[in-house]
Every structure is written in structure tokens, then in C-alpha cells.
C-alpha positions in Angstrom: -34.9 53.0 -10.8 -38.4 53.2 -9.0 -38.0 54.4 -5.2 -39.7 51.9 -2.7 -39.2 53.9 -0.1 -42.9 54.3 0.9 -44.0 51.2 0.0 -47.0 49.7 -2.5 -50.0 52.3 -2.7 -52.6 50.6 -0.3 -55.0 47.8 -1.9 -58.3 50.1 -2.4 -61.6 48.8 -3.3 -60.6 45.5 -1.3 -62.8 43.7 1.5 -61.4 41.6 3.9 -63.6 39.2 6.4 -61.5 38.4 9.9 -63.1 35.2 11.2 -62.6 34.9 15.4 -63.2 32.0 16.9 -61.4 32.1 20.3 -62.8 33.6 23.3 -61.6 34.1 26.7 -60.6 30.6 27.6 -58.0 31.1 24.8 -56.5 34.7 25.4 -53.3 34.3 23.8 -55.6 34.1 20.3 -57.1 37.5 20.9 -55.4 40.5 20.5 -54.0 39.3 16.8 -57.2 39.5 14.5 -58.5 43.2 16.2 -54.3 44.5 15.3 -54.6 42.9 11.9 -58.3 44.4 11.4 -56.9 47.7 12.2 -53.8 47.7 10.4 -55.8 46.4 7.0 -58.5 49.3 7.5 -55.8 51.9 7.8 -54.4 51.2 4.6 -58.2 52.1 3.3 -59.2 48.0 2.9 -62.6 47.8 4.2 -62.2 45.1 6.7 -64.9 43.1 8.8 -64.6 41.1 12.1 -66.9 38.0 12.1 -67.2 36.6 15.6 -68.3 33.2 16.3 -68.3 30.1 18.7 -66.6 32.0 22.2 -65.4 34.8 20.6 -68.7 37.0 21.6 -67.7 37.0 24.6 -64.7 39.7 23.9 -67.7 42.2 22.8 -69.5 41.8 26.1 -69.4 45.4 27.9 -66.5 45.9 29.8 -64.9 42.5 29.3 -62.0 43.3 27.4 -60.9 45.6 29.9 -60.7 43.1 32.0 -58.9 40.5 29.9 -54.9 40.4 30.8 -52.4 40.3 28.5 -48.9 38.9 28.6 -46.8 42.0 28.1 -49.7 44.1 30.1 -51.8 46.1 29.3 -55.5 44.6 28.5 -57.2 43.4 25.5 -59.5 46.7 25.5 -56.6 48.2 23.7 -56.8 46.6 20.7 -60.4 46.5 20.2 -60.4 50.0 20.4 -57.7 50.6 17.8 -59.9 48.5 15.2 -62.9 50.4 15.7 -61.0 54.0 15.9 -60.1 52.7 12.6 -63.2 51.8 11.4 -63.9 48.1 11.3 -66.9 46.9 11.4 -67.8 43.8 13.8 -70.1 41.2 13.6 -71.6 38.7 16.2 -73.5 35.2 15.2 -76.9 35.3 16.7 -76.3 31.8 17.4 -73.2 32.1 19.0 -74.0 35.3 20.7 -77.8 33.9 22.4 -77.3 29.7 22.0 -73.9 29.1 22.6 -72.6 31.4 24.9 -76.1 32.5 26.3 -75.9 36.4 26.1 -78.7 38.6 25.1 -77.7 41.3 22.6 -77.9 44.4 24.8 -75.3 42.8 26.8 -72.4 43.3 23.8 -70.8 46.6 23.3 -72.4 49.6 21.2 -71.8 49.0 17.4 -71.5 45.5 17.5 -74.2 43.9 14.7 -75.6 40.2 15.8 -76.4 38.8 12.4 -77.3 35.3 10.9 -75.4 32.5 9.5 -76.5 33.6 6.1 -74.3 37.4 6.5 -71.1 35.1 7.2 -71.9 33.3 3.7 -72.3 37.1 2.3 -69.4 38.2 3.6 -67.0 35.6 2.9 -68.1 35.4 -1.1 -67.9 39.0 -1.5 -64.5 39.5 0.4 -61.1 39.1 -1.6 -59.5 37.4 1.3 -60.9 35.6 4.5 -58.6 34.8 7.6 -59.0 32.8 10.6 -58.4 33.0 14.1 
């Protein structure tokens, strides 16, 4: 009898793309894909954060430190455990300068501000995209 004790050896060699789509206005929808983008990259899956439409916002300097959560604390926590863990975290240009009017110095260090074109890369070269 095999002893499942410790679980399935993590997934390696996988890629996983995060999309975020909620901002601010929708708090609540926050935290979840920068736990989930930690906990993948811990088990050794190289895991990506695509933000897009609001979600920029949450990478402004010193904004998720500010963002409330339910059970306290602030979002800042989170974000920090996925990049302690090593995600990596895109912003679309066009969501980032058209839609909600922020220059790129204005996001926090690490963040890349790619094209439409880098989400099509991403999402054909991961094994599994989610949504947020």
C-alpha cells in the first residue's frame, strides 16, 4: 500500500497564467488570485499574474497597503507572499496607460507593462489559465 501521507510530488515543468481583472472597486475579488499564485509557485509551477482592465490599479505604489480587507489585515499581504514566492506579474500597457490612466513608473518595482500580444504568449504556452 503506497503512503499518501505527503501528498502528489508537485507538477514540475508546469506554467500557469492567473488572469486579474478586478480592481479596487471590487475588493472582495483580490486577495484570491495573488494566494493562488503563491501557493502554485511554491509547489515549483512557474506561475504568472496577467493584470488587466482595473486590476493595475492593485500594483500602483503603496495601494495595496491601503486596500481593507474583511477579516483585516490589508491586501499588501498577499501580494507580497506571491512575489516572495516568485511570481512573476504582468500589466497591459493598455490597461495600465488607456484605461486606467497611470504611467508606468507609477506601478510597483518588478511589475512588466507588456502588450496584448504577451497575453496571447502566455496563455498558449501555459498548461492552465484561470480567471479572476
Amino acid at each position: 500500500m503506497t503512503d499518501r501521507s505527503e501528498g502528489p510530488p508537485p507538477p514540475l515543468g508546469k506554467k500557469i497564467l492567473i488572469l486579474v481583472t478586478s480592481g479596487p472597486e471590487e475588493l472582495d475579488k483580490t486577495y484570491a488570485p495573488f494566494f493562488i499564485a503563491a501557493l502554485m509557485s511554491s509547489m515549483e509551477i512557474e506561475t504568472s499574474l496577467y493584470f488587466l482592465m482595473h486590476a493595475p490599479e492593485l500594483l500602483v505604489t503603496g495601494a495595496a497597503e491601503k486596500l481593507p480587507l474583511k477579516r483585516g489585515g490589508t491586501l499588501e499581504r498577499f501580494v507580497q507572499m506571491a512575489i516572495d514566492s516568485g511570481v512573476t506579474m504582468y500589466a497591459c500597457t493598455e490597461s495600465v496607460h488607456d484605461l486606467c490612466g497611470l504611467e508606468t513608473s507609477a506601478l510597483r518595482a518588478g511589475v512588466k507593462v507588456v502588450g496584448s500580444t504577451t497575453l496571447a504568449d502566455l496563455a498558449l504556452e501555459a498548461d492552465s489559465v484561470l480567471s479572476f
